[in-house]
N, C-alpha and C positions, 0 to 999 in steps of 0.2 A: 696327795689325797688318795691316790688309786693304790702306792705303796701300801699306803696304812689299811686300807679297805679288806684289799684284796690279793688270797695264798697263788702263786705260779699257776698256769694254766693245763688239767690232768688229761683234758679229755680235747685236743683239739681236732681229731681226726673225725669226731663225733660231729663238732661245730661246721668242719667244714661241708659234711657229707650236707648236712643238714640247710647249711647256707647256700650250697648250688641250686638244692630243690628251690627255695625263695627264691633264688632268682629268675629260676624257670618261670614262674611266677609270673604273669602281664598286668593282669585286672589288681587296682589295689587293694578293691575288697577282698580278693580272693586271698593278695598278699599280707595283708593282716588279720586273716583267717588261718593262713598257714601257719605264720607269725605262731600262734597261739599251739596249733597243733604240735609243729615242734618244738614247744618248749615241754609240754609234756613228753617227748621223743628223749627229750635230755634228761629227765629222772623229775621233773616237778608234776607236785600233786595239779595244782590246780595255777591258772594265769590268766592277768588280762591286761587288753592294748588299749590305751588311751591316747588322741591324737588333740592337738592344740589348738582351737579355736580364738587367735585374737581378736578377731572382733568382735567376739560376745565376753570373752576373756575366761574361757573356761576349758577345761580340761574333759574333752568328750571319751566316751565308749564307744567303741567299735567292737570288737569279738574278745570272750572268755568264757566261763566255764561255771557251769552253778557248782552247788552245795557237793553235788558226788562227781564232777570233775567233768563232765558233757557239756559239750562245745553249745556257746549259745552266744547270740549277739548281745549287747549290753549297750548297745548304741541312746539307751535312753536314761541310762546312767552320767551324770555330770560332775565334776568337781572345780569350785570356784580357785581362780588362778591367784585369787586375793588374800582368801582366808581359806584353805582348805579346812576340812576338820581333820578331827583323830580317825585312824583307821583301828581295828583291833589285832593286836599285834606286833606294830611297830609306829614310830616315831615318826610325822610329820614334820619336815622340814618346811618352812615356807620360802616364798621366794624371797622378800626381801631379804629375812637371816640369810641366806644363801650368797645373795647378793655383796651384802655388805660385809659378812666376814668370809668368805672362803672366792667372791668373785667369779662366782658362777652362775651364768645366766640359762637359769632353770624354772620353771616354776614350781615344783617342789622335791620334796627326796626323803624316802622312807629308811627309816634305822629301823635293826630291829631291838625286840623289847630284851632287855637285859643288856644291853650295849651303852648302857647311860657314862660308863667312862670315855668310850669312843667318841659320846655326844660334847664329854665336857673336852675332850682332848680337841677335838674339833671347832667349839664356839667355846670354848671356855669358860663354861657353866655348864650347868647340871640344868637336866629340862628343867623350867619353872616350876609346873604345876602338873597333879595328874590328868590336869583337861587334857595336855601334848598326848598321854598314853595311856595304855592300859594293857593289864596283864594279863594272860589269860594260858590254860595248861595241856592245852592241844597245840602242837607245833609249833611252825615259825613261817614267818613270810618277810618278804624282800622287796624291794619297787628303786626302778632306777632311771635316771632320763635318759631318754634318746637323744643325743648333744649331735649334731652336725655342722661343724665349721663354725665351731661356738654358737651354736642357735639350738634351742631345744623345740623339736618338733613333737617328741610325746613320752609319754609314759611305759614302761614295762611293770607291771607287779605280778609276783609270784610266789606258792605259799605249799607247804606239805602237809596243811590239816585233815587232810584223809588218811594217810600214812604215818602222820605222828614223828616224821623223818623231824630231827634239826636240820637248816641248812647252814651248810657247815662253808667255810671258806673257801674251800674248791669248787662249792658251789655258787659261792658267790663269785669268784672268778670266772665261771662258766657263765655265768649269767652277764657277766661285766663282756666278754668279748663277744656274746650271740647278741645281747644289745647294739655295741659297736656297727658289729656287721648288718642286722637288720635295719639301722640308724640309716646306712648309705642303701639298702634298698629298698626304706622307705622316701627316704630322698630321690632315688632315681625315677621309681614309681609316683613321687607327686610332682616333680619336674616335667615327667613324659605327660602327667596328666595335663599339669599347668600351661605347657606348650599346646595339646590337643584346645584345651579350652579357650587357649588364648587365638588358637587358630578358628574355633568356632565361633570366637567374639569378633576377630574381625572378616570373618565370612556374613554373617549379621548384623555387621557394619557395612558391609558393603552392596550389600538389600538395601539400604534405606536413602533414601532421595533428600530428603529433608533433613536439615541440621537438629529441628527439635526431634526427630525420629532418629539417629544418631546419638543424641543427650539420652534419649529414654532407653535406648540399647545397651548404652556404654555405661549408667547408673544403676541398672537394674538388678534384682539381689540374685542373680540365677549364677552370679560367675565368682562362685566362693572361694575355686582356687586362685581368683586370682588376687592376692593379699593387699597388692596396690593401691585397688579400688576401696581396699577394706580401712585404709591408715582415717587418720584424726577425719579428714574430710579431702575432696579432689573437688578440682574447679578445671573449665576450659575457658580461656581468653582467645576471644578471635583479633585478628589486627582489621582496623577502621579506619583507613584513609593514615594521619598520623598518631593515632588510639591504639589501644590495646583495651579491647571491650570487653568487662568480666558479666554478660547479661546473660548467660546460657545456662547454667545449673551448677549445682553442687552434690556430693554426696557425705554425708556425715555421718555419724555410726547410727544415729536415728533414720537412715534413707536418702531416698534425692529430696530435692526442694531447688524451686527457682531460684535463682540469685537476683537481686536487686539491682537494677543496672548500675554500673561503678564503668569507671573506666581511666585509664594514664595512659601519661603521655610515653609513646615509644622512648625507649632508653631509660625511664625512671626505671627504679626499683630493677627489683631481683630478675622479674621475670621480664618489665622493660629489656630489660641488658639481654636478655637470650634472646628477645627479639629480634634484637640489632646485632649481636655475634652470631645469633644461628648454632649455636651452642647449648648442651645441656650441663647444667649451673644445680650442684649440691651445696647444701650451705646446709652442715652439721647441728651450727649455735646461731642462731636470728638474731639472739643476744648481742652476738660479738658482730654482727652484720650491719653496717650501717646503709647499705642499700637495701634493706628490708623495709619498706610503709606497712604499717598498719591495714589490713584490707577493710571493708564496708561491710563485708559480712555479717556483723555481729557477732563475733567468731576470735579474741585473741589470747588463744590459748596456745597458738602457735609457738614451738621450739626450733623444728627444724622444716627443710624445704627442698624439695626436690622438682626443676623448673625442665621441662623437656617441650624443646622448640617442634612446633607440628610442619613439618615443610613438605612443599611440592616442589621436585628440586633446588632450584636455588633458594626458591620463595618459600618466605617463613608466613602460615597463614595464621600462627596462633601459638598457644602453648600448654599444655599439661603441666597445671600445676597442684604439686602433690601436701599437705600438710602434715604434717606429726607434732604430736605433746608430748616427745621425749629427744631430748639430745642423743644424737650422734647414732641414729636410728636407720638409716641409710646405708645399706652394703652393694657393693659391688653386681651381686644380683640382682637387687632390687632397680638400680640403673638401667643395666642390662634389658629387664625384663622392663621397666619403662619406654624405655627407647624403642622396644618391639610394639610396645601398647600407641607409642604418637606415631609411631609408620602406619600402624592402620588406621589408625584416626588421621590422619592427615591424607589418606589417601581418600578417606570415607569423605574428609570435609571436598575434598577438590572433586569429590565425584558429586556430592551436593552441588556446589557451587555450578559447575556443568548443567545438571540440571535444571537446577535455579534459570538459566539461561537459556537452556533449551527451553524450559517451562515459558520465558519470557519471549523468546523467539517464537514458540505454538501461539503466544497468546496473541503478537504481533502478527503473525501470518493470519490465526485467526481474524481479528478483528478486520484484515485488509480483506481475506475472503468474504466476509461479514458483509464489509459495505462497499465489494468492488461493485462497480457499476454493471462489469459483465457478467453472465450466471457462468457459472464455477462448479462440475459436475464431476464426481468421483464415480469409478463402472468398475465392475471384474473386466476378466480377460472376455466373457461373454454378451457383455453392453448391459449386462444388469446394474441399476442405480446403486450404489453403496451410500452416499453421501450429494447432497446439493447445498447452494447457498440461496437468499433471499430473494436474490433478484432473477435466478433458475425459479425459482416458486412461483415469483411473477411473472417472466416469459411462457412458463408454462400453464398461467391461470386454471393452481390450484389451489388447496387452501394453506398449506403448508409441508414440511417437507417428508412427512411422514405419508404421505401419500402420493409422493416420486419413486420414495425406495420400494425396489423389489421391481419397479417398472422396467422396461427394456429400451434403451436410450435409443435405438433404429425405431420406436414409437412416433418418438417427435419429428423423425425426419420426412417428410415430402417421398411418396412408393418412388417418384421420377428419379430420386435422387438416392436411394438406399445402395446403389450398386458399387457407387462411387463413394459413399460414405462407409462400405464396408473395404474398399481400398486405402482410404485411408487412413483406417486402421492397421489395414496390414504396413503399409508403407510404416508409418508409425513403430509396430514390431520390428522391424527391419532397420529403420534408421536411430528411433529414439523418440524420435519427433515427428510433427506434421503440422503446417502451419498455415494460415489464411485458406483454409478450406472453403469454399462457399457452395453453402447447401441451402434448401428451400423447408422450413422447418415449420415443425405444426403445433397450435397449442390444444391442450387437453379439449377445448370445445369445438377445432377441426380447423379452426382458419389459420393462414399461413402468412407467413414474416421471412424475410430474406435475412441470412447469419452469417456470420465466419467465424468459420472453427479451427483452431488450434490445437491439437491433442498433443501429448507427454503420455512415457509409458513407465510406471511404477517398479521396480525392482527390488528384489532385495539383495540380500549380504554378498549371496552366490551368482548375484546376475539374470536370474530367474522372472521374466517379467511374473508382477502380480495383478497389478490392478492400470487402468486408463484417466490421466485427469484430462479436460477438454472446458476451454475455456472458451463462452460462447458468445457473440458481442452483435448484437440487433443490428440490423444496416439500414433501414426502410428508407430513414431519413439521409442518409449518404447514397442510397440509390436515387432518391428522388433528386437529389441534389447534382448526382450527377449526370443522371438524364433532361433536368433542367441545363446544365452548363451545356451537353450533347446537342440538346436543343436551340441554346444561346448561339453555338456557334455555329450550328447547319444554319441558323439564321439571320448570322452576321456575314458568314459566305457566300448567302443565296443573295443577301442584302447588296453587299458589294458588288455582285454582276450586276445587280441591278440596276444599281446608282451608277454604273458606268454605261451600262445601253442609255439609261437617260439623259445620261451627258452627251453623249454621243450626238444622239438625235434631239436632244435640246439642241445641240448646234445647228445640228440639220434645220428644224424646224425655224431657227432664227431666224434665216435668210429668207424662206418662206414667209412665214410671217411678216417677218419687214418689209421685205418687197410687195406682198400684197396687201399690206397695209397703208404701203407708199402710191401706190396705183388705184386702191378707192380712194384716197384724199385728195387725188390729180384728176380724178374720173366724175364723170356728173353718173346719176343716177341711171341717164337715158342710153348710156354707152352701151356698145352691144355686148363688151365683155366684161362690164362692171359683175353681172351675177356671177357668171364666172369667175372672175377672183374673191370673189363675195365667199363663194361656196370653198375657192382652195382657202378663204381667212378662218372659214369656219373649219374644216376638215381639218385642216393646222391648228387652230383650237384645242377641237378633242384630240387632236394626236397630243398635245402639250399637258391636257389635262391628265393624259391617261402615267406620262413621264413624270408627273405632279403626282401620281400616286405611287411607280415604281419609288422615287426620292422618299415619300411620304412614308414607304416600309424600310428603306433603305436609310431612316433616321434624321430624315429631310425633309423635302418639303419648303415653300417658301416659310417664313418662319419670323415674323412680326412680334417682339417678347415686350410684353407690356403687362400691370395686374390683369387678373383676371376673376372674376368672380364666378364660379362655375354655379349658381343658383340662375343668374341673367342666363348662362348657355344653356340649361336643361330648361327654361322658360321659352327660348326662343326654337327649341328644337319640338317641345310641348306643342307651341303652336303648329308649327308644320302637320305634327303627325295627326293632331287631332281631326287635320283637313284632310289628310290624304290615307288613315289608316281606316281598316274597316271597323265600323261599329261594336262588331262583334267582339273586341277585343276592350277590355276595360284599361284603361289607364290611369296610374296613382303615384302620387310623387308624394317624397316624405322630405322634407329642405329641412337643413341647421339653418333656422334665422341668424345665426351668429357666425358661419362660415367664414374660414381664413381666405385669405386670396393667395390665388397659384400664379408664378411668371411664367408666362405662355403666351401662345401665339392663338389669337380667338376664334380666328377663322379654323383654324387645324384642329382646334379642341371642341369643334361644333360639329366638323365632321365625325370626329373621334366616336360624338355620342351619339351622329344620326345613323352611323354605319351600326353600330351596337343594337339601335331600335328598331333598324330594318332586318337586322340578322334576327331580332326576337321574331319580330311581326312574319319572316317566312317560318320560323319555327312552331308558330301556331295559326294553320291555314283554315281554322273551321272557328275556335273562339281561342279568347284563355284571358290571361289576365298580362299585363306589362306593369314592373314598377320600378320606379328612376327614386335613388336614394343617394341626399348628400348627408356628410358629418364629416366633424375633426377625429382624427384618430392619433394615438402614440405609438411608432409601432416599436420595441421594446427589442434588444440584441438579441433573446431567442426568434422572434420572428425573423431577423434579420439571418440569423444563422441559418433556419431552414428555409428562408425564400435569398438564395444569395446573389438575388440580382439587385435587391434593395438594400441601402442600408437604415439603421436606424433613425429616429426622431420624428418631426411633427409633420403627418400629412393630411391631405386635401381625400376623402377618399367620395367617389360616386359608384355609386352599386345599382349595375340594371339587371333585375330579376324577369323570368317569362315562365312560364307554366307550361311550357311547348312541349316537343317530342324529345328533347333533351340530346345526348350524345353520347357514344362510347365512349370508354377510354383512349382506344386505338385512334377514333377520330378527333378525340380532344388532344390529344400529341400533335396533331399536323395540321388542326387550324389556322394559324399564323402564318405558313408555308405561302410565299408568291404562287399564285394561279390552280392552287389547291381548295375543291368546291363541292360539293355535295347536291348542288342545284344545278336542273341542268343548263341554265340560264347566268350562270352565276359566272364572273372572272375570274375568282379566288382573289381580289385584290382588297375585296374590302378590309376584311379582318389583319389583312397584313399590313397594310396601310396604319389601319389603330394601332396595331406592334411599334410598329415605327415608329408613329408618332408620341407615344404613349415614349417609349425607349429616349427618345429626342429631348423631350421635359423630363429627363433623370429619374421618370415616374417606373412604377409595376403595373403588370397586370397578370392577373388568377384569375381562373375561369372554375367552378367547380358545376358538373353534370350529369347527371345519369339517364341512363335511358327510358322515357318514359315519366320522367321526374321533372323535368324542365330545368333551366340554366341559369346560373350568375356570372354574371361580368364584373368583380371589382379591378377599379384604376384606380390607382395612388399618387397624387403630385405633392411633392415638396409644398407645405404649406411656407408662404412667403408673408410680409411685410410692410410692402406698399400697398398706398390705397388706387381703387379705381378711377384716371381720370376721364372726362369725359372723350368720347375722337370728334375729332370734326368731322362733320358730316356734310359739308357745304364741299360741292365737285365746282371745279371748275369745269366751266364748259368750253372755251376756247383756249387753245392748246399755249402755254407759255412759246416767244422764242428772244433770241440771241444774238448776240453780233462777237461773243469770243471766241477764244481760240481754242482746240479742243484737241489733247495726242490721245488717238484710239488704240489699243496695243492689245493683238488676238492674233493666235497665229493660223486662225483661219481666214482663209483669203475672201471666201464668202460673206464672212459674219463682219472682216471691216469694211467690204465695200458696201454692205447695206446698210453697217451703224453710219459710216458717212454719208450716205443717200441722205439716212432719215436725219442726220443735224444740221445738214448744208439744208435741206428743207425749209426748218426753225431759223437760217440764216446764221448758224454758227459756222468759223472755219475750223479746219479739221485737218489736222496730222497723224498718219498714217505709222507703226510698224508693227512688224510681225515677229517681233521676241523682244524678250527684256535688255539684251544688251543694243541693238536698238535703239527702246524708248530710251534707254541712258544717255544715248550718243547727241539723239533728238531734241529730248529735256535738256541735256548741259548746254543746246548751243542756242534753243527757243524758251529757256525759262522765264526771261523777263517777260514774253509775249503769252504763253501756255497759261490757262487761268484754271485747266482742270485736264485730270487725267483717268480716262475710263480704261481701268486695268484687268486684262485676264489671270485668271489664275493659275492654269492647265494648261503650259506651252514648254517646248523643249528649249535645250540651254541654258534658258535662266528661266524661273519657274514665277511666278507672282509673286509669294511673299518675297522670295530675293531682290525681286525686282522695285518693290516699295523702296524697301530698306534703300537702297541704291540711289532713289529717289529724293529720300529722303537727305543722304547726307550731302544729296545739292543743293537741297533748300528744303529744311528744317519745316516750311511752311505749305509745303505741296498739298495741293487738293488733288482726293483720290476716290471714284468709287470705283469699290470689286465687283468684278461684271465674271459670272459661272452658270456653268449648265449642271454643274453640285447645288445642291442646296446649301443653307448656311452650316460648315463643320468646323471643323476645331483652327485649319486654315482661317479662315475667312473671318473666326469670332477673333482670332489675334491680332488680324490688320483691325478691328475692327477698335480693339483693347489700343492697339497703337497707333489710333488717329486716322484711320481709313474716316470716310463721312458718310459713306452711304452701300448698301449692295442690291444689285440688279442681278435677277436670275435669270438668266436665257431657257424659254425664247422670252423675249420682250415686243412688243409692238411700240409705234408711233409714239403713244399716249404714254406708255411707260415711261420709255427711253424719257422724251421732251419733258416731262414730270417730275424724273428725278433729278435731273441735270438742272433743271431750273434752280428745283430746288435748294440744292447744294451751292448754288452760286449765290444765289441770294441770300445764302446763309453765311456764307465765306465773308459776303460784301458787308453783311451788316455787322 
């Protein structure tokens, strides 16, 4: 072809001067402006560059020259790459002729007019018709492709109708080799371009967070040079668990458009397989492919395919698949420049995907900040609010959070406590952190709540702190809770002294008692030192009563558990006071006629509610009102959680309200305290006593008070099950006695020789030791004879219950009652669980002792 065209080249020293300048050349517009200039430098009248649009399929203008040969763009000038027309002058080649006989892939090529041998020498016919040309008697023009690596990127034409010049063959050869040259540096100029833009497409890709914001980036018509995008149609397939999912878009030469979701199984087809190789897979002919499916597109015009795996290192997250309607359309560049096109797309998808997760991770931290239960407060470095959560709005009762921000978070805190709360900030700077802070914090209308605060210090990239988050968590109810437990247990400490003086001196007073109870029974009236012992039975009395009240705080108490119907107790305590309280004071009781019954002890839960009515009755010394209220109540796991001396279920509740002078706070903490009093008359015993005894029956008690306001007493008792029987009421009046044998075992030396007094009295005999191992010795060697054995509890060596047990495995069938200067506790209820028969609390008198012993005998015998 080029032999036959074109004469030796005359002027090459011209070309080259002329081809250094182009390539000085950067900007391509500039360099197809030059383009044009020196072609006129080389002797042509007049020229123009035309550059190749395949996806509109046309043949564009860039720069040439009017009518008298001034340089002008022509960029709105077109010629179709299908059908060109005639030009004037010379012969139109079209592509296909081109194609099919001489195997050049151009799309067109201009003869000039008078060359119609050359036309026939060349396609082997003479033009058809004079549509191909036209003649005309002002000069000659010229037009050649730009071919680069077999691929025609544009046109050259050029003509000497202002000068009338023929162009003669040397000119055509000159034109043939400044084509060549300008061919490669139109090539390196849209290379360097295509690289730039391909570099700004995936800078643009990598702005975008969203995989549909990445579709719209990467389809969109602004990136022309990149031709890729421009072929039959492009698609991206993401991988879906074991899918390969084509729902994310298309671009066709009509634009983008969504794709219909479609989707195969990894490994099918073409682009399966690059999934699973991780490989990029050319397939020239689809035809001859039998891994090719048909896609869902609507779309099967497909010939060839070019399949480029999107990976994040190892991992394949998808694929770049490319479509063409022509065989074997896929060069080596095109690969190349693919393979650069799915590195930023696959870095764009893995920077989505991140995203995606961060966005899932905000949304999940959000949501937990949302509805954590503690307020959750963001600050500058200067405690200004940047940020609060819901339950911050509600600690701080305002309306919402737009009325935090801007606030100054040393606002909320207590003046007492700012000094320390601005340490903790610093500590915070310093460490990173700062944790279970506890500050005295205030809300927006002034009043104050106990908190703990936790702060974190915000940073960023360089270290830099920025911002404070502080996580704030309410405590009222963990204060209360633990000043209640503080409470429970100064009161179980002071309890325990207590209940040991009264054991003490229960013992003490035993012997006393006994003995002078033993000496009026012996004594006539008229004796001269009957009053005298009269007065130590009485003095011993109250001394025993007052040990009956230490036991009584101390969770004791004598302790008789049978129903109880606390409507009979508030009836029977009604009567007293209405006798002996003053007028002035109104009295009201509001009863559940349906009330549960409580196991209790009647006597203990009578005092419980006379001490209660006398404590109102001094709390209102001029008038007021008293009111005694029963009901069933449920009390429900959160009440159980913030009263955690109770636990849940069904109770017994009585509530005594007064109108009185009410109490402090400060004084409502330390009413319950043994010999803690506010009257000056007063023991401090009453109120502790009802603690006790209230504590004894598994029951609560709350007190709520203010100064000036008057007071509530509620008790709580385990509502119970049985019903009320009736007691007997019929006293014997002369004393039971006896003729058996009886082993006393106390290891005080006192307390046996007066229990012996008083039973050798009643006529029983009596065996004597003073410890458990002992009565052991005693019992194994008098058991056929021993018909009952009165046990202490509280003796060294071997302790009471040991001493049962012991007893026990002599004979399975021992009569036993527990004899203590404790009230009934967790001892005593266990012998009582394993066959003990009866308990006597010391001190006891004549009438007791002889009572219960009868009793127990005559119970054993029937």
């Amino acid at each position: 072809m080029s032999n036959f065209l074109f004469t030796p080249l005359e002027n090459n020293i011209l070309v080259k001067s002329v081809f250094d300048a182009i390539l000085r050349t950067f900007d391509l517009d500039e360099l197809l402006r030059s383009i044009v200039e020196n072609l006129r430098k080389l002797g042509f009248d007049r020229a123009d560059v035309f550059l190749i649009d395949n996806k509109r399929r046309v043949v564009k203008g860039t720069w040439g020259t009017d009518e008298q040969g001034n340089l002008k763009r022509i960029s709105d000038e077109e010629l179709s790459m299908d059908e060109l027309p005639s030009r004037e002058g010379y012969y139109v080649v079209g592509e296909k002729l081109l194609k099919e006989k001489l195997n050049i892939d151009a799309p067109a090529m201009f003869l000039r007019i008078g060359e119609e041998e050359k036309f026939q020498q060349l396609f082997g016919y003479m033009p058809p018709s004079p549509g191909y040309y036209k003649r005309v008697e002002l000069g000659d023009n010229f037009c050649l492709p730009v071919v680069v690596e077999n691929r025609t990127i544009g046109l050259i034409a050029v003509d000497n109708y202002i000068s009338y010049r023929q162009i003669s063959e040397a000119d055509a050869q000159l034109l043939a080799m400044f084509v060549f040259l300008a061919g490669i540096a139109l090539q390196k100029r849209q290379n360097r371009e295509l690289l730039e833009e391909t570099n700004n497409l995936g800078f643009s890709l990598s702005r975008q967070t969203k995989v549909d914001g990445i579709l719209n980036t990467l389809f969109r018509d602004d990136w022309g040079s990149i031709k890729l995008l421009d072929y039959y149609y492009s698609i991206i397939g993401l991988v879906e668990g074991e899918y390969l999912s084509f729902k994310i878009g298309i671009k066709e030469v009509s634009g983008y458009k969504p794709v219909e979701s479609f989707r195969i199984k990894i490994g099918e087809g073409i682009t399966g397989h690059a999934v699973t190789t991780g490989k990029t897979i050319v397939c020239h002919d689809v035809t001859q492919e039998p891994r090719y499916i048909t896609d869902s597109t609507g779309v099967d015009k497909t010939l060839a395919e070019l399949v480029v795996p999107l990976k994040s290192g190892e991992r394949v997250l998808g694929v770049l698949d490319i479509h063409h309607d022509e065989k074997n359309c896929f060069r080596e560049d095109d690969v190349t420049q693919a393979e650069i096109l799915a590195r930023y797309i696959a870095a764009a998808l893995e920077r989505a995907e991140l995203f995606e997760k961060l966005r899932d991770s905000e949304e999940m931290y959000r949501a937990l900040v949302q509805a954590s239960p503690d307020a959750i407060i963001m600050s500058d470095l200067t405690g200004k609010i940047i940020r609060a959560n819901p339950r911050a709005v509600e600690l701080s009762k305002v309306k919402d959070e737009s009325e935090l921000i801007g606030l100054n978070a040393f606002d909320f805190i207590a003046p007492k406590d700012q000094d320390r709360a601005r340490e903790g900030l610093e500590k915070t700077l310093r460490d990173g952190f700062a944790r279970d802070l506890e500050y005295t914090c205030l809300r927006s209308e002034g009043t104050q709540y106990p908190a703990e605060l936790s702060i974190s210090v915000i940073r960023n990239t360089e270290g830099k702190p920025m911002a404070f988050v502080g996580i704030l968590r309410e405590i009222s109810e963990r204060k209360k809770l633990e000043e209640q437990l503080r409470q429970k247990q100064k009161l179980e400490s002071v309890g325990e002294l207590a209940a040991g003086i009264a054991h003490d001196f229960n013992n003490i007073l035993t012997g006393i008692i006994g003995y002078a109870s033993i000496m009026m029974m012996q004594m006539e009236a008229s004796h001269p030192f009957y009053n005298a012992v009269k007065t130590i039975k009485k003095a011993s009395d109250r001394a025993a009563e007052l040990t009956e009240q230490l036991l009584g705080f101390a969770r004791g108490g004598k302790y008789m558990v049978r129903p109880v119907n606390l409507n009979d107790t508030v009836k029977n305590i009604l009567q007293l006071t209405k006798e002996t309280f003053d007028r002035a004071i109104d009295i009201e009781t509001k009863l559940d006629e349906n009330l549960s019954f409580v196991e209790g002890d009647p006597v203990q839960l009578e005092q419980v509610l006379l001490n209660l009515c006398l404590n109102a009755r001094d709390a209102m010394p001029v008038s007021g009102k008293l009111t005694i209220e029963t009901s069933n109540v449920t009390l429900d796991d959160y009440f159980a959680r913030v009263h955690s001396d109770i636990e849940a279920g069904e109770y017994v509740l009585v509530q005594v309200t007064d109108t009185g002078i009410g109490m402090s706070s400060e004084i409502r903490q330390r009413i319950f305290e043994p010999f803690f009093s506010t009257k000056e008359t007063g023991t401090g015993m009453g109120l502790a006593m009802v603690y006790g005894i209230v504590k004894n029956h598994t029951g609560a008690i709350n007190v709520y008070s203010e100064v000036g306001k008057g007071s509530t007493f509620k008790i709580y008792l385990p509502a119970g099950e049985k019903k009320v029987t009736e007691e007997r009421t019929e006293r014997e009046e002369k004393l039971p006695r006896g003729s058996e044998s009886i082993l006393l075992v106390d290891d005080e030396e006192h307390v046996r020789n007066v229990g012996r007094a008083m039973l050798e009295s009643f006529g029983y005999r009596v065996y004597l030791a003073n410890n458990g191992v002992e009565a052991g010795k005693i019992y194994a060697e008098k058991q056929d004879e021993i018909e009952l054995v009165l046990l202490d509890i509280v003796m060294p060596e071997m302790n009471g219950r040991e001493t049962y047990r012991r007893l026990k495995k002599i004979n399975s069938a021992v009569r036993v009652v527990i004899v203590s200067g404790y009230s009934i506790n967790n001892q005593v209820r266990e012998l009582l669980n394993e066959g003990a028969m009866d308990f006597i609390q010391k001190p006891f008198d004549v009438k007791t002792l002889a009572s219960s012993v009868r009793k127990v005998l005559d119970r054993s015998l029937n």
